[in-house]
N, C-alpha and C positions, 0 to 999 in steps of 0.2 A: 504494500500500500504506500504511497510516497503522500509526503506531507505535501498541504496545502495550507496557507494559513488564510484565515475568515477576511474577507475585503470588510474596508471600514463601515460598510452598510451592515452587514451581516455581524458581525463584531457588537455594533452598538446594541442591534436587536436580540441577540442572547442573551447578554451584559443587563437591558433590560427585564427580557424573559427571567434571570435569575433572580434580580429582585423583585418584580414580583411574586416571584416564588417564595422568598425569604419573607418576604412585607405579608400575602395576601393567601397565601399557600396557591398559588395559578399555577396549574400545569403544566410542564415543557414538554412539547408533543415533537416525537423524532420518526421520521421515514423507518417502516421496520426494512426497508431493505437494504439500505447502504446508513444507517443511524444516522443522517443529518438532521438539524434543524429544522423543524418545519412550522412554529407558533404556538403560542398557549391557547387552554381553555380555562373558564372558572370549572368546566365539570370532564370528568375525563371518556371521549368515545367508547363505547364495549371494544369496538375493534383495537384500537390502541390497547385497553387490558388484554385482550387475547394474544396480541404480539407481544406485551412486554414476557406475560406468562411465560409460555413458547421459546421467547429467546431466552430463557435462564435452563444452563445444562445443568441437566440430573443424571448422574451415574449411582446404580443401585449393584 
């Protein structure tokens, strides 16, 4: 995977998504397929629960 680092648009709008996370508890909502950025909610989609589930490995 080679780095890229966030353009100054992109950068500001995390940087904000985290504090409202911090301040308001709002959601940071990420593409389940390549994990980017994609915006907050106040409430979190089922679909978004389903892919966070899904991506956490379980070895039994």
């Amino acid at each position: 995977m080679d780095f890229r680092p966030l353009a100054e648009l992109e950068r500001r709008s995390v940087a904000t998504a985290l504090r409202g996370n911090a301040d308001r508890g709002v959601a940071l909502l990420m593409d389940p397929k390549d994990t980017r950025f994609v915006g907050t909610a106040e409430e979190v989609p089922d679909e978004q629960v389903i892919a966070a589930v899904k991506s956490v490995p379980c070895h039994y």
